[in-house]
N, C-alpha and C positions, 0 to 999 in steps of 0.2 A: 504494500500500500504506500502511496506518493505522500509526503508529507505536503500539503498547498503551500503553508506555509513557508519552506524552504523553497518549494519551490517560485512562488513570490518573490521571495527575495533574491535568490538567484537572478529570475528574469527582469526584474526593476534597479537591480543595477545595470545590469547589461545593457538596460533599454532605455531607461531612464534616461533624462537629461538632470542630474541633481547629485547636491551632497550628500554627503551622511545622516545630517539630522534631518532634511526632509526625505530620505527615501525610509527611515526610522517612524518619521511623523505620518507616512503614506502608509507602511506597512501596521502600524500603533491599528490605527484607524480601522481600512478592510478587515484585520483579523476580527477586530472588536464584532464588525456588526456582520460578517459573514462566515460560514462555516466553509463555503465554496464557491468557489469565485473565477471569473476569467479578467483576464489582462487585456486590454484593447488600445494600442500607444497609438496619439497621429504619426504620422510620415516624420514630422522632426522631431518623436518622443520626446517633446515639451511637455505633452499634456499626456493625460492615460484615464480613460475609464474603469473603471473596476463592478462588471457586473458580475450579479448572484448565480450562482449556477441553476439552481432546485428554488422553488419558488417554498420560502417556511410559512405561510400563511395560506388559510382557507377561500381566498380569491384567485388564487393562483398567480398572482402578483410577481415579477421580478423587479427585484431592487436594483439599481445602481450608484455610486459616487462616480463626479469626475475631477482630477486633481490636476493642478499645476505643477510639474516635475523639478521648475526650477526650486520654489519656495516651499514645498510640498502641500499649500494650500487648498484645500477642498470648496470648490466651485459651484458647485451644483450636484443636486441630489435628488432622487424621482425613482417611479417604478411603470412599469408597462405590463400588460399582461398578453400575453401570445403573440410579441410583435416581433421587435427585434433595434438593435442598438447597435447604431456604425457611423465612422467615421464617414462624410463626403467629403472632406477636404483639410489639409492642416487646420483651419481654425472654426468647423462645425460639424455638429453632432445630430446627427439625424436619429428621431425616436420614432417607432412605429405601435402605437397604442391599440392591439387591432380590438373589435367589437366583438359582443359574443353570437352579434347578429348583425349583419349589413344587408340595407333596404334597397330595393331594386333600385332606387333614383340616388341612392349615399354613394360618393366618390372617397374612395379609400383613401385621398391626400388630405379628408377633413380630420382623420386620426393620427396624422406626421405631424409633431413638433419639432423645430432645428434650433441647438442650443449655440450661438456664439460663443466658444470658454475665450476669444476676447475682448467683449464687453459682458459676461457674464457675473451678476453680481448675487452674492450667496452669504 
């Protein structure tokens, strides 16, 4: 069995763009609020999302943070349930919140949020 944790940290220094205390402050954080988690760095690993793996609540919810690599500041925080969470480009984070039902006339771009992490204030 993998240890996540190690493995985190392994992968966020490598990927990271960051010192010590905030790849400390990033990893503090995820462990706290997730038991399993995936890693998701933009293109210049400045920034990094950290989604849940396994949704721990009865909605079926996935959690996310996303952090600043340089200062290890936590940006923004959210959950989506059966979407999905990716990078479109160095500096935005597209979310897809899908429904448990979509109506003949509902356009699936009404449930996409895109997060700036460079005016993103948290």
């Amino acid at each position: 069995m993998r240890n996540p944790c190690l493995i985190f940290l392994l992968l966020a220094s490598w990927s990271c763009k960051t010192g010590e205390p905030a790849l400390q402050q990033i990893e503090n954080t995820v462990r706290s609020r997730f038991t399993s988690y995936e890693l998701l760095f933009n293109e210049s690993r400045s920034f990094v999302v950290a989604v849940e793996k396994n949704a721990t609540n009865a909605s079926g919810r996935l959690n996310y943070l996303i952090f600043n690599c340089t200062n290890g500041s936590q940006i923004s925080e959210g959950s989506f349930r059966a979407g999905y969470i990716k990078w479109l480009n160095d500096n935005e984070v597209e979310i897809f919140d899908a429904p448990g039902m979509v109506h003949k006339d509902e356009h699936l771009d009404l449930y996409k949020k895109v997060i700036s992490v460079k005016s993103a204030k948290y």
